[in-house]
mmJSON file of the N, C-alpha and C atoms, coordinates in Angstrom:
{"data_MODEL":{"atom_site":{
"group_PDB":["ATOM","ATOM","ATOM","ATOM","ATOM","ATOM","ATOM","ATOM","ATOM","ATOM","ATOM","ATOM","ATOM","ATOM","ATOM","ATOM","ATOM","ATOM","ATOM","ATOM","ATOM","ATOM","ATOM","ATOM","ATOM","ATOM","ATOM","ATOM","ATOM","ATOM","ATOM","ATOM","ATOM","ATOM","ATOM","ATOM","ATOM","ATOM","ATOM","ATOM","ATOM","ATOM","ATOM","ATOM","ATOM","ATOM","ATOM","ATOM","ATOM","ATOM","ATOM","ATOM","ATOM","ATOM","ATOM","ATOM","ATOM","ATOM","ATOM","ATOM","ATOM","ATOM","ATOM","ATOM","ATOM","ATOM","ATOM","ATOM","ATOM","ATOM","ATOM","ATOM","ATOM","ATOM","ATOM","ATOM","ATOM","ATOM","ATOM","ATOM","ATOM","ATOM","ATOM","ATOM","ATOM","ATOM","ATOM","ATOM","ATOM","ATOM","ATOM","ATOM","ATOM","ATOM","ATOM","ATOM","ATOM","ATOM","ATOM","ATOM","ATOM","ATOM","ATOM","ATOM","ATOM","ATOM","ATOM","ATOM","ATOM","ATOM","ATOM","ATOM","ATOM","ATOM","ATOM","ATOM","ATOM","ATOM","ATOM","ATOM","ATOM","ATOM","ATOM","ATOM","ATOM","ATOM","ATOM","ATOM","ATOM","ATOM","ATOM","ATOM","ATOM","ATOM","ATOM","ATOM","ATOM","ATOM","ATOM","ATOM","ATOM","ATOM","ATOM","ATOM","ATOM","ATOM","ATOM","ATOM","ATOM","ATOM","ATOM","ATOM","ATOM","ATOM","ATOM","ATOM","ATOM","ATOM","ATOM","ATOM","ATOM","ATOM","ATOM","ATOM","ATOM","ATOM","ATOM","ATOM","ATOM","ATOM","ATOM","ATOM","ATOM","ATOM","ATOM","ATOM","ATOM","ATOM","ATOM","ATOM","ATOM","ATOM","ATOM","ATOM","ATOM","ATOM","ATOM","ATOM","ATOM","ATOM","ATOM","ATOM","ATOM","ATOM","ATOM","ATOM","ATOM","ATOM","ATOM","ATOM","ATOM","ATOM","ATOM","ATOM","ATOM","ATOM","ATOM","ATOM","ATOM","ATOM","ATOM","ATOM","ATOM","ATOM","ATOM","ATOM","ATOM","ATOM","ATOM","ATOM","ATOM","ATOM"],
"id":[1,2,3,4,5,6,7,8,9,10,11,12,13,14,15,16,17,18,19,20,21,22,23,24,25,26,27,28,29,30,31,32,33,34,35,36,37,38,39,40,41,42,43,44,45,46,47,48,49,50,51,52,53,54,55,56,57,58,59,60,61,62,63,64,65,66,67,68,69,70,71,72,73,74,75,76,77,78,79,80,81,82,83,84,85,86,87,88,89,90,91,92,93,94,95,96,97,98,99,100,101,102,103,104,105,106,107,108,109,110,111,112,113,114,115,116,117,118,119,120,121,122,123,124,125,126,127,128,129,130,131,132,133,134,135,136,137,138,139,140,141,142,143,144,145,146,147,148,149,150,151,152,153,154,155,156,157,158,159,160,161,162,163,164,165,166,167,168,169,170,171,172,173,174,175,176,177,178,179,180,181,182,183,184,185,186,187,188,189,190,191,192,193,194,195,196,197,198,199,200,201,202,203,204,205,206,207,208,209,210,211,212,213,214,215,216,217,218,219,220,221,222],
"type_symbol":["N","C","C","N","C","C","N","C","C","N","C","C","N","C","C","N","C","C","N","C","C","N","C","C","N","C","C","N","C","C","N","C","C","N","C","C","N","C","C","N","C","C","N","C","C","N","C","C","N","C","C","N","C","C","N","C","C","N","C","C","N","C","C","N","C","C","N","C","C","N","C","C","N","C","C","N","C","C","N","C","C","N","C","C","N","C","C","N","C","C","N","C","C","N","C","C","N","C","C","N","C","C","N","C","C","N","C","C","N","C","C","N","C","C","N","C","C","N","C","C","N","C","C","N","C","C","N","C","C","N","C","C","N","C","C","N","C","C","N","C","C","N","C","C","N","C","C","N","C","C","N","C","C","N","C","C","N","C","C","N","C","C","N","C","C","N","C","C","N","C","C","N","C","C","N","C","C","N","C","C","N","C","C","N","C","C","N","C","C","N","C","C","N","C","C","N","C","C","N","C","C","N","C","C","N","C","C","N","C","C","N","C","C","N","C","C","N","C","C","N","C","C"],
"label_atom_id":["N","CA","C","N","CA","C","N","CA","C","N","CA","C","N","CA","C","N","CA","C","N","CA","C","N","CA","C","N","CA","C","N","CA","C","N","CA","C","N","CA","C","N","CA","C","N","CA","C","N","CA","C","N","CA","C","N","CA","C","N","CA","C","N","CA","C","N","CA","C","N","CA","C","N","CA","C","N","CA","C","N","CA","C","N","CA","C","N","CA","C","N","CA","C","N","CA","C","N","CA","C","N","CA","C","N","CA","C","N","CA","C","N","CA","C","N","CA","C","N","CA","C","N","CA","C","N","CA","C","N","CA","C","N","CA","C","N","CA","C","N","CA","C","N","CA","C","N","CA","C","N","CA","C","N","CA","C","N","CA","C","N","CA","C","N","CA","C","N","CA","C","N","CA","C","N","CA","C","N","CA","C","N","CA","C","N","CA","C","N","CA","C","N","CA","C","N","CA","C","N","CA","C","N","CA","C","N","CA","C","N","CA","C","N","CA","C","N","CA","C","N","CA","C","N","CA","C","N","CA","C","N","CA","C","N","CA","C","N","CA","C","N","CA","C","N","CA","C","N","CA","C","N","CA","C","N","CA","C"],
"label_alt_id":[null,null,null,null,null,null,null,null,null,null,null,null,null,null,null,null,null,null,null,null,null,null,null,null,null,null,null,null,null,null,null,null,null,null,null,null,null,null,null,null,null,null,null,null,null,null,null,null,null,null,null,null,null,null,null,null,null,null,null,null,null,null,null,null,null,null,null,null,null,null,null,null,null,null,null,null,null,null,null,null,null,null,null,null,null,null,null,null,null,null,null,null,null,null,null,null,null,null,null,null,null,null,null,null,null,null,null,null,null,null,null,null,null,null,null,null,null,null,null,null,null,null,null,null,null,null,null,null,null,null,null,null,null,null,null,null,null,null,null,null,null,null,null,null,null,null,null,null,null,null,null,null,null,null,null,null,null,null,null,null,null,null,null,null,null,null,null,null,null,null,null,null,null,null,null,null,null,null,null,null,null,null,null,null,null,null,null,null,null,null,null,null,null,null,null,null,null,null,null,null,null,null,null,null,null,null,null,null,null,null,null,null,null,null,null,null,null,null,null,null,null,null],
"label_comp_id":["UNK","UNK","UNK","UNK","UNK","UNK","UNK","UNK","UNK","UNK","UNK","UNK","UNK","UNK","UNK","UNK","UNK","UNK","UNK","UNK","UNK","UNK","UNK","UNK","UNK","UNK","UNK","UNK","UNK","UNK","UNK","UNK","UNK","UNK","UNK","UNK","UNK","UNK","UNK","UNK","UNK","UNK","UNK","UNK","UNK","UNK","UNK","UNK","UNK","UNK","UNK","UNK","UNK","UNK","UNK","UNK","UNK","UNK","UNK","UNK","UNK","UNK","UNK","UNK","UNK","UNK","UNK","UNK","UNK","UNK","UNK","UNK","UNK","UNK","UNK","UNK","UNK","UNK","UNK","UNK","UNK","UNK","UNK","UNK","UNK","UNK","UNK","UNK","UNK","UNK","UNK","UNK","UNK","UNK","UNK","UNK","UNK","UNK","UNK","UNK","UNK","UNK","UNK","UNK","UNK","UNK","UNK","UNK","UNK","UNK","UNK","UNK","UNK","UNK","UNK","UNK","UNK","UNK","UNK","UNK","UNK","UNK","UNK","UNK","UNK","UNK","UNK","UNK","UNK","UNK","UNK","UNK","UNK","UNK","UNK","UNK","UNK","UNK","UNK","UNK","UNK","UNK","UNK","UNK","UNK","UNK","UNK","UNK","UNK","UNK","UNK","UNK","UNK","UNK","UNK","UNK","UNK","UNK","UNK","UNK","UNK","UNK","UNK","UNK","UNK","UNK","UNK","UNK","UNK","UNK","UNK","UNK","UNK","UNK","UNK","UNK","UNK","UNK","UNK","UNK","UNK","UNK","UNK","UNK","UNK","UNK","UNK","UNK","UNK","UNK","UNK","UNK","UNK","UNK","UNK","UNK","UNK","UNK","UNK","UNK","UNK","UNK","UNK","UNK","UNK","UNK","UNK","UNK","UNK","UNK","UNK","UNK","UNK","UNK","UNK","UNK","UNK","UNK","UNK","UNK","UNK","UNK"],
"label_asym_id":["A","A","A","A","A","A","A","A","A","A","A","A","A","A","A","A","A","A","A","A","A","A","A","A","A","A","A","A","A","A","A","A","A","A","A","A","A","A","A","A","A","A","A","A","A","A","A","A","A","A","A","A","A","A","A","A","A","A","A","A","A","A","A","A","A","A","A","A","A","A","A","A","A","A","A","A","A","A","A","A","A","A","A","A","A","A","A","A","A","A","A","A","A","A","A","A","A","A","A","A","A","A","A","A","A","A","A","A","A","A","A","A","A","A","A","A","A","A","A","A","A","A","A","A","A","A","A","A","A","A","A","A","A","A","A","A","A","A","A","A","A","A","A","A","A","A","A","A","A","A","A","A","A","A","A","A","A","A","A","A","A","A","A","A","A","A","A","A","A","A","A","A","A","A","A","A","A","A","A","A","A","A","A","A","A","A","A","A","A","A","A","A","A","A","A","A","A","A","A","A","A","A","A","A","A","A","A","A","A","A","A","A","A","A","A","A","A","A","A","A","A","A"],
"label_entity_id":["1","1","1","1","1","1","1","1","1","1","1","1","1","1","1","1","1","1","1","1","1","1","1","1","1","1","1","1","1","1","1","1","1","1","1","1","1","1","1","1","1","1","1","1","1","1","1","1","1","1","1","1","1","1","1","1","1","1","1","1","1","1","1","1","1","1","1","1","1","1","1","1","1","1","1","1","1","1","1","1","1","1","1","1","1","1","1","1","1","1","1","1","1","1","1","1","1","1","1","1","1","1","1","1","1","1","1","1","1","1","1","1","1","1","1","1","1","1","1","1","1","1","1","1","1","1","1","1","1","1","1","1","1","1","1","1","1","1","1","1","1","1","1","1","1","1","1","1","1","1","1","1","1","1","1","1","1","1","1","1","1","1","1","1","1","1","1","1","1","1","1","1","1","1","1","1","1","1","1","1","1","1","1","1","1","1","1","1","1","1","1","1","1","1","1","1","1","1","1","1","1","1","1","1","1","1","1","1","1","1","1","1","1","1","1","1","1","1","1","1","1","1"],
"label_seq_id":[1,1,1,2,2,2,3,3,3,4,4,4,5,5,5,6,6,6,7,7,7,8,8,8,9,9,9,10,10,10,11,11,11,12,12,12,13,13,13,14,14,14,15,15,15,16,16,16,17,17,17,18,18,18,19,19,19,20,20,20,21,21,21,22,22,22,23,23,23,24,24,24,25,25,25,26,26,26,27,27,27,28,28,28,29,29,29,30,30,30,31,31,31,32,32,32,33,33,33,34,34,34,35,35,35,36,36,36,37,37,37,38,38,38,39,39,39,40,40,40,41,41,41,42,42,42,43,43,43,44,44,44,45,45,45,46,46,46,47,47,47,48,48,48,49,49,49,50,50,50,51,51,51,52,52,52,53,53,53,54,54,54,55,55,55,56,56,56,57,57,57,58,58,58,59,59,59,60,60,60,61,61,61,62,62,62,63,63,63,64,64,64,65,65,65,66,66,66,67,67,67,68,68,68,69,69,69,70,70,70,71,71,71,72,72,72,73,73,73,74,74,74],
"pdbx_PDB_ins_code":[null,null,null,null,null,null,null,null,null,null,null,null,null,null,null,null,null,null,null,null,null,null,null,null,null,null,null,null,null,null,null,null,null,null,null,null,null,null,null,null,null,null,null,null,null,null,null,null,null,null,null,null,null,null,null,null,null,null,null,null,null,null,null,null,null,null,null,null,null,null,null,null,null,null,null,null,null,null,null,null,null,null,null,null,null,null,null,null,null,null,null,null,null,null,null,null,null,null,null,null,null,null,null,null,null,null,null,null,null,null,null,null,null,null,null,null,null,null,null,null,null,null,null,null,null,null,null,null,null,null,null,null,null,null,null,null,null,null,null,null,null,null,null,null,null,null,null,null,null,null,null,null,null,null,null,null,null,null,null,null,null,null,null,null,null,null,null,null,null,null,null,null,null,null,null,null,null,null,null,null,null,null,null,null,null,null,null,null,null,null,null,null,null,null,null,null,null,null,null,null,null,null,null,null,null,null,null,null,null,null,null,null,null,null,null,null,null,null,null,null,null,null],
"Cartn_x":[9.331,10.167,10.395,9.302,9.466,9.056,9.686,9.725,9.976,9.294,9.504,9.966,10.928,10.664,9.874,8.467,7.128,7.781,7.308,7.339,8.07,7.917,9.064,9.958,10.622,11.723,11.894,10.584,10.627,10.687,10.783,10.777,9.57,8.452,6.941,7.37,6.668,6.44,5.405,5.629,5.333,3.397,2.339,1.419,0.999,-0.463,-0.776,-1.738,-2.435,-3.25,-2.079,-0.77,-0.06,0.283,0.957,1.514,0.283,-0.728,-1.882,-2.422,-2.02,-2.645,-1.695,-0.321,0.038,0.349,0.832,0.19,-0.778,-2.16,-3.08,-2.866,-2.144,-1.926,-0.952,-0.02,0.924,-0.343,-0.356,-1.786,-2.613,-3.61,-3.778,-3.471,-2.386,-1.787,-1.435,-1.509,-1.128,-2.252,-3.501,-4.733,-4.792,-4.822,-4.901,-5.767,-6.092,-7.491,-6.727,-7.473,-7.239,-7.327,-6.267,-5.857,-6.324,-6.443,-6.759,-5.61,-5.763,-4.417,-5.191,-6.349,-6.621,-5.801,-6.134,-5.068,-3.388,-2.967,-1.669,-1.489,-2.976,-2.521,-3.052,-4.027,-3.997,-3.265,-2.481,-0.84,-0.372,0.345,0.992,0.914,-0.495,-0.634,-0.713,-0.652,-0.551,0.972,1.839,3.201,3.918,3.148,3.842,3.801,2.504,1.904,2.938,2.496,3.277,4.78,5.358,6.853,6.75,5.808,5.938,6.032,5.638,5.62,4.611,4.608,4.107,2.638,1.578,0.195,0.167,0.618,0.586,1.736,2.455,3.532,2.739,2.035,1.432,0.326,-0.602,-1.765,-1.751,-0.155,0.341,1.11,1.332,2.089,0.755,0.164,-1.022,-2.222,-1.763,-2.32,-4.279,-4.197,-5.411,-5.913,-7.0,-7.57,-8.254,-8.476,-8.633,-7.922,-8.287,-8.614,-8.973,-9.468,-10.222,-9.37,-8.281,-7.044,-6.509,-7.16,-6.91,-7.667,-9.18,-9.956,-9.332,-8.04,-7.6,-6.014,-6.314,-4.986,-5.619,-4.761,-5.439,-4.104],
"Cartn_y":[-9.468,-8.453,-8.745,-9.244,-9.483,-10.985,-11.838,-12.863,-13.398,-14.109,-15.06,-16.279,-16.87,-18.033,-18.936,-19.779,-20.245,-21.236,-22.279,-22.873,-23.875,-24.114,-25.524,-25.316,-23.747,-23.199,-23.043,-23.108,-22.362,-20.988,-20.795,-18.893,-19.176,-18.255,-17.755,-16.45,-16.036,-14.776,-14.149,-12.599,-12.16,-11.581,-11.76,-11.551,-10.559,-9.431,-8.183,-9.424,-10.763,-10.567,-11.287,-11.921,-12.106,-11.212,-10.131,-9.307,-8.181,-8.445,-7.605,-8.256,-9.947,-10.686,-10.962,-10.744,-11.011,-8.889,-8.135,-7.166,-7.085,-7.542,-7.394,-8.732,-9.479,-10.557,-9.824,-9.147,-8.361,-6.845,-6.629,-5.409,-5.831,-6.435,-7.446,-7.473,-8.609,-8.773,-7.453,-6.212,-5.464,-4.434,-4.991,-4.435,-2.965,-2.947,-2.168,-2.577,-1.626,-2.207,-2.597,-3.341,-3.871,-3.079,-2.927,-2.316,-3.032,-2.321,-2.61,-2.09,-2.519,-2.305,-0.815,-0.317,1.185,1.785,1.662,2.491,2.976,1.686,2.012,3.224,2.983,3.902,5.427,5.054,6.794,7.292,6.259,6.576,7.492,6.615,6.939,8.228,8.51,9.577,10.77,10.794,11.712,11.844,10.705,11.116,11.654,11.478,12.037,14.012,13.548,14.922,16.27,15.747,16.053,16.679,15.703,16.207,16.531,17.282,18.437,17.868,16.636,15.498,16.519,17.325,17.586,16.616,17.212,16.306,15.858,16.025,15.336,14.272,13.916,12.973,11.791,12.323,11.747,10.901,11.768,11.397,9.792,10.014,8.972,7.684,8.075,6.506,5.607,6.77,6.011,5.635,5.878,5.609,6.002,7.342,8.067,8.159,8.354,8.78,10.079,11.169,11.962,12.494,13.406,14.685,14.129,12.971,12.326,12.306,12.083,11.339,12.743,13.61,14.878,14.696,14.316,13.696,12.974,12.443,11.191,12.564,13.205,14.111,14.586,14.229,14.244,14.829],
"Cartn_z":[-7.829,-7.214,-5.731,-5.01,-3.645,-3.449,-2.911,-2.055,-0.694,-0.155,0.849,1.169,2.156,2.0,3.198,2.591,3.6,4.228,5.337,6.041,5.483,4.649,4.042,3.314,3.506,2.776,1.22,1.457,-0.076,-0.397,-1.36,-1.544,-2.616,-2.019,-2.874,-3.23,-4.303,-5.0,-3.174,-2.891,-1.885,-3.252,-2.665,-3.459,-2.302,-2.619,-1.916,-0.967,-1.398,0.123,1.17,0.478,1.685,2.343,1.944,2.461,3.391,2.805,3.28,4.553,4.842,5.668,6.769,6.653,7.448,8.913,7.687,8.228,9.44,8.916,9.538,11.1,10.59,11.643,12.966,12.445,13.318,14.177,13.344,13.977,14.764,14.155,14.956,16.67,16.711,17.307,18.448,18.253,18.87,19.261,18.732,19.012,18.3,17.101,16.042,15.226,14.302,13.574,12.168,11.485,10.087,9.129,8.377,7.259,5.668,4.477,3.278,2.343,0.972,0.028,-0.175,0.068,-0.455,0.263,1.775,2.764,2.146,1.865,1.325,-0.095,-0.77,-1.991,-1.793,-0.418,0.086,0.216,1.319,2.241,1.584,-0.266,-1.199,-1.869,-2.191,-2.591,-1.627,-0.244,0.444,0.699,0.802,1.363,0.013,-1.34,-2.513,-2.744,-2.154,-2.437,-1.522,-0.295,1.125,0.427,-0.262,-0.386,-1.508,-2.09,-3.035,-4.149,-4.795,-6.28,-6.98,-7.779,-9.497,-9.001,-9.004,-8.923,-10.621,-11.57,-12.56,-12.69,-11.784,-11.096,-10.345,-9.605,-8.926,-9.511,-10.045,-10.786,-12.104,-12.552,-13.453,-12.54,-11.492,-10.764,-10.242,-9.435,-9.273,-10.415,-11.362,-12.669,-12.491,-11.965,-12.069,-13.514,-13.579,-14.48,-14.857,-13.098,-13.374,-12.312,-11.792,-10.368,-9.271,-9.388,-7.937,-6.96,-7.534,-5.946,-5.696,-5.757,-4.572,-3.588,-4.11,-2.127,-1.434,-2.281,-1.131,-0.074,-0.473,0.044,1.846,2.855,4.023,4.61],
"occupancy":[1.0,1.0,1.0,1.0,1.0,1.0,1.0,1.0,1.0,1.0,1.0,1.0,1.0,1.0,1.0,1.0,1.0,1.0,1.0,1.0,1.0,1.0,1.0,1.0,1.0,1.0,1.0,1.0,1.0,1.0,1.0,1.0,1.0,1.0,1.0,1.0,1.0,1.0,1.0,1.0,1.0,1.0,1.0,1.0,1.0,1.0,1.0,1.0,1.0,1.0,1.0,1.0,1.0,1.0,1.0,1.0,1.0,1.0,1.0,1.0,1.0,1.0,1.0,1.0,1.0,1.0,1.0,1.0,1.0,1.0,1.0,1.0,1.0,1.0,1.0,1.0,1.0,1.0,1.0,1.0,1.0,1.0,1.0,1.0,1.0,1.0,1.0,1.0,1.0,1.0,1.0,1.0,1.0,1.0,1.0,1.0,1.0,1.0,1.0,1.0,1.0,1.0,1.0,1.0,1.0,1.0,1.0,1.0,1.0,1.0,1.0,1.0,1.0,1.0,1.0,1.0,1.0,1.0,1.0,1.0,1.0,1.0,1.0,1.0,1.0,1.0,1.0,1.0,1.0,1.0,1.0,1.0,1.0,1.0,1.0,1.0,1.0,1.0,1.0,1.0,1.0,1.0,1.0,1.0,1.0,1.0,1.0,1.0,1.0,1.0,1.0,1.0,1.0,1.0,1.0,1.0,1.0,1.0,1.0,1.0,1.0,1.0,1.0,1.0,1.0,1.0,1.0,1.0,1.0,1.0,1.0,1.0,1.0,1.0,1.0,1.0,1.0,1.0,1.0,1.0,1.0,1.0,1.0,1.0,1.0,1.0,1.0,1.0,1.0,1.0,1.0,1.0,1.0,1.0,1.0,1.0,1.0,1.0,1.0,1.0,1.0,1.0,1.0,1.0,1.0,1.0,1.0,1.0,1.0,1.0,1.0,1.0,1.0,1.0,1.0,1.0,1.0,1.0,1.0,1.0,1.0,1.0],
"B_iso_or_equiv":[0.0,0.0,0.0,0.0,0.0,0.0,0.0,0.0,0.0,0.0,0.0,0.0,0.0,0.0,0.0,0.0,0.0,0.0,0.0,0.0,0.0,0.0,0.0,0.0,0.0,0.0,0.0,0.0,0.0,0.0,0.0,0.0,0.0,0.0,0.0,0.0,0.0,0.0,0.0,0.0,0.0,0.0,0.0,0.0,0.0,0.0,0.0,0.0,0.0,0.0,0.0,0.0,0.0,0.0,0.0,0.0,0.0,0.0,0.0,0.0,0.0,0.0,0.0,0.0,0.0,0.0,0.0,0.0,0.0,0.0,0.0,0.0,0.0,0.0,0.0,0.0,0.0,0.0,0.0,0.0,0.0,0.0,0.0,0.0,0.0,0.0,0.0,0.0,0.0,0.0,0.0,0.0,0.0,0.0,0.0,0.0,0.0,0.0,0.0,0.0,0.0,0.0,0.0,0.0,0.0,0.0,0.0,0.0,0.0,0.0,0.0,0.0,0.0,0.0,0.0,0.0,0.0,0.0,0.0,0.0,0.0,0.0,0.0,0.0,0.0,0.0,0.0,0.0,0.0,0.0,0.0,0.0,0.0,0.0,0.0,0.0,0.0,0.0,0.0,0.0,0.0,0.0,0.0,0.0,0.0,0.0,0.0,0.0,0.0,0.0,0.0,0.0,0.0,0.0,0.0,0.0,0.0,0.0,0.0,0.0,0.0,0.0,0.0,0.0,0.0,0.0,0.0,0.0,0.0,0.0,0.0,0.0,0.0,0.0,0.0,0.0,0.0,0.0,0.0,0.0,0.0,0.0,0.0,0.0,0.0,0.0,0.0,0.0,0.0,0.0,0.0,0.0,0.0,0.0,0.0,0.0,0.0,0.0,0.0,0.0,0.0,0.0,0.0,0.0,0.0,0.0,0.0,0.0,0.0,0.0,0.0,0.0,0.0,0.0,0.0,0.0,0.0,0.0,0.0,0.0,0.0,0.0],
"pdbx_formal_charge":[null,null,null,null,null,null,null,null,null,null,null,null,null,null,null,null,null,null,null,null,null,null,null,null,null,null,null,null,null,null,null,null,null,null,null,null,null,null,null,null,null,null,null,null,null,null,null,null,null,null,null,null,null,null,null,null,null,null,null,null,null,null,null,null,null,null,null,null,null,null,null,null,null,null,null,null,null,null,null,null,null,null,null,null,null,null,null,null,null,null,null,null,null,null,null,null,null,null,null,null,null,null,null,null,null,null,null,null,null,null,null,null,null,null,null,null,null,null,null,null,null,null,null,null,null,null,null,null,null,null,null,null,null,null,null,null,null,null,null,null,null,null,null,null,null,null,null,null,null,null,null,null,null,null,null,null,null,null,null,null,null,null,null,null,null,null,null,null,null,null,null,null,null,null,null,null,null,null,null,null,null,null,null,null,null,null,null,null,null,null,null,null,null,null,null,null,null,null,null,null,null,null,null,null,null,null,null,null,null,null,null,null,null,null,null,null,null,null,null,null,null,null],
"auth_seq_id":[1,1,1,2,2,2,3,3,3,4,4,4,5,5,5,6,6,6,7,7,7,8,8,8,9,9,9,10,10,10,11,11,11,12,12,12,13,13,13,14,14,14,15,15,15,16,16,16,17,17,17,18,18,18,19,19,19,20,20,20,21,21,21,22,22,22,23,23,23,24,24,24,25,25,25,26,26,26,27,27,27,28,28,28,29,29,29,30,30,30,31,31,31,32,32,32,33,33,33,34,34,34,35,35,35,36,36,36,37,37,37,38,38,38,39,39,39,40,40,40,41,41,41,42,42,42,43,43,43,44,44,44,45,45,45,46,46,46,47,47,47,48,48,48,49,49,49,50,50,50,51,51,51,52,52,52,53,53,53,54,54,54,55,55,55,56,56,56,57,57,57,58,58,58,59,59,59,60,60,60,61,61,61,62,62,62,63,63,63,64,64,64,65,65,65,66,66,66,67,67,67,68,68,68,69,69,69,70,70,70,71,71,71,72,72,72,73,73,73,74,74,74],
"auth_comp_id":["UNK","UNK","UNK","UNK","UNK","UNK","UNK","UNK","UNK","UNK","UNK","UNK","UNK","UNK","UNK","UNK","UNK","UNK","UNK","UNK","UNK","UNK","UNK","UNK","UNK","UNK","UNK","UNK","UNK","UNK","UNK","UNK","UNK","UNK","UNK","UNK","UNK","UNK","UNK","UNK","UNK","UNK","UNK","UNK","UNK","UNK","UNK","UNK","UNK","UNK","UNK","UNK","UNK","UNK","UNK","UNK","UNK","UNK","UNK","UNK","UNK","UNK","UNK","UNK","UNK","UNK","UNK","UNK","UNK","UNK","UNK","UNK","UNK","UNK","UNK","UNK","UNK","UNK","UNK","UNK","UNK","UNK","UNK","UNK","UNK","UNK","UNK","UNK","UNK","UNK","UNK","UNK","UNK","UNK","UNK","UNK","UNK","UNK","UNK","UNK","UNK","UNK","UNK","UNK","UNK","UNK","UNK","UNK","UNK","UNK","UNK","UNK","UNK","UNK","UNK","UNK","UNK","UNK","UNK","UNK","UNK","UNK","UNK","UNK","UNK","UNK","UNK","UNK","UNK","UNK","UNK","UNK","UNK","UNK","UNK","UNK","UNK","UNK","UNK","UNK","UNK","UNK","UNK","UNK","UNK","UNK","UNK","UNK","UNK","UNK","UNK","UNK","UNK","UNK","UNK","UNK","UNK","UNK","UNK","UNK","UNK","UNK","UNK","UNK","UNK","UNK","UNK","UNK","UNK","UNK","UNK","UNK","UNK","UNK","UNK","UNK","UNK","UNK","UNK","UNK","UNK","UNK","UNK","UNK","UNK","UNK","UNK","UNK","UNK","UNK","UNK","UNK","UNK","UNK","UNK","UNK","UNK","UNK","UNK","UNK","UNK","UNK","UNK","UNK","UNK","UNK","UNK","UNK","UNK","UNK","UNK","UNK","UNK","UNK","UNK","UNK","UNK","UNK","UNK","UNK","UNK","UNK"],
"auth_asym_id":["A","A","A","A","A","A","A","A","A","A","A","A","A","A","A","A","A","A","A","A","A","A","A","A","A","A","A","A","A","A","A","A","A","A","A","A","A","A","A","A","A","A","A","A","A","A","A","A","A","A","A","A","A","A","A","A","A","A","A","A","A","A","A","A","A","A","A","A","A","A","A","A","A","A","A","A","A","A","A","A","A","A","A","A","A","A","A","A","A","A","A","A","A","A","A","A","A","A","A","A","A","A","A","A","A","A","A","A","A","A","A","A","A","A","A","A","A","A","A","A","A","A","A","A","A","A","A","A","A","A","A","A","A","A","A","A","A","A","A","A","A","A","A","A","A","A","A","A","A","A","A","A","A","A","A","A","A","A","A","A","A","A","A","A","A","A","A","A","A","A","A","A","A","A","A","A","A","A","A","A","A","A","A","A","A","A","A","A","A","A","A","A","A","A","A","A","A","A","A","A","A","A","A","A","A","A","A","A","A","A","A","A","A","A","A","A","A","A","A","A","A","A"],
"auth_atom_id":["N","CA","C","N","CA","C","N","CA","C","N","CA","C","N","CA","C","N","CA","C","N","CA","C","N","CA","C","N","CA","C","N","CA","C","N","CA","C","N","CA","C","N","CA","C","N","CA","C","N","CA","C","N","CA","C","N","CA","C","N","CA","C","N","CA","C","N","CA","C","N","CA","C","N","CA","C","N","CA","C","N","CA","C","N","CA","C","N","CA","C","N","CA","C","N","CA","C","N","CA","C","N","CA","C","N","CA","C","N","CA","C","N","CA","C","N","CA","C","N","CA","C","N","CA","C","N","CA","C","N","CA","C","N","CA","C","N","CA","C","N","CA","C","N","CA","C","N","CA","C","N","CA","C","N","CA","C","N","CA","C","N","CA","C","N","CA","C","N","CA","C","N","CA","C","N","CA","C","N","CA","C","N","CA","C","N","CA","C","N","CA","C","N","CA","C","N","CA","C","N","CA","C","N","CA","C","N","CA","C","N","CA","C","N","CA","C","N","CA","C","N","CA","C","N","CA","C","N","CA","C","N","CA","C","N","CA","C","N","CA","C","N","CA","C","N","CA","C","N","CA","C","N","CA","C","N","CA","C"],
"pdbx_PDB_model_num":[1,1,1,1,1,1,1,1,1,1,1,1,1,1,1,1,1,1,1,1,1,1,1,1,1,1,1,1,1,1,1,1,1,1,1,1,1,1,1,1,1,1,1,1,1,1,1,1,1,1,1,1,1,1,1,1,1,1,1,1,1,1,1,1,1,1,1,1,1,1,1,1,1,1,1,1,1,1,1,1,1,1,1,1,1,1,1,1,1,1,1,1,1,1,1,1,1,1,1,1,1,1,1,1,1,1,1,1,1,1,1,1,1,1,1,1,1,1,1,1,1,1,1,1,1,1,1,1,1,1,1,1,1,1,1,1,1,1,1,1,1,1,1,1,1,1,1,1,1,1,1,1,1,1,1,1,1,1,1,1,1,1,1,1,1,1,1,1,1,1,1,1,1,1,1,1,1,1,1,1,1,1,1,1,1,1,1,1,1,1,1,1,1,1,1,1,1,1,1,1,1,1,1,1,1,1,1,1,1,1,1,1,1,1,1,1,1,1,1,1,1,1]
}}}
């Protein structure tokens, strides 16, 4: 679904620790602390929640299994 193209013009499949590594390279960079792929699926489930998504909407994208990913609601 997502690609790049690397240093010798190729186009790679975009994979989560690239995209997770270079992230952290830009942050980094700007004296921010390092991020994880959990962060993002907190993110997710809070900005779903936030705009009013059906918690049984929610609960199935993030492919919960139970109730838990309401602790993640901040």
């Amino acid at each position: 679904l997502f690609a790049y193209r690397d240093d010798n013009d190729a186009v790679v499949a975009l994979t989560k620790n690239a995209f997770l590594g270079r992230l952290n390279e830009i942050w980094a960079a700007a004296g921010m602390q390092r991020v994880s792929g959990h962060c993002f699926r907190i993110g997710g489930t809070t900005a779903l929640l936030h705009m009013g998504v059906d918690t049984e909407v929610v609960k199935m994208s993030g492919r919960w299994k139970s109730d838990a990913f309401l602790r993640y609601w901040r």
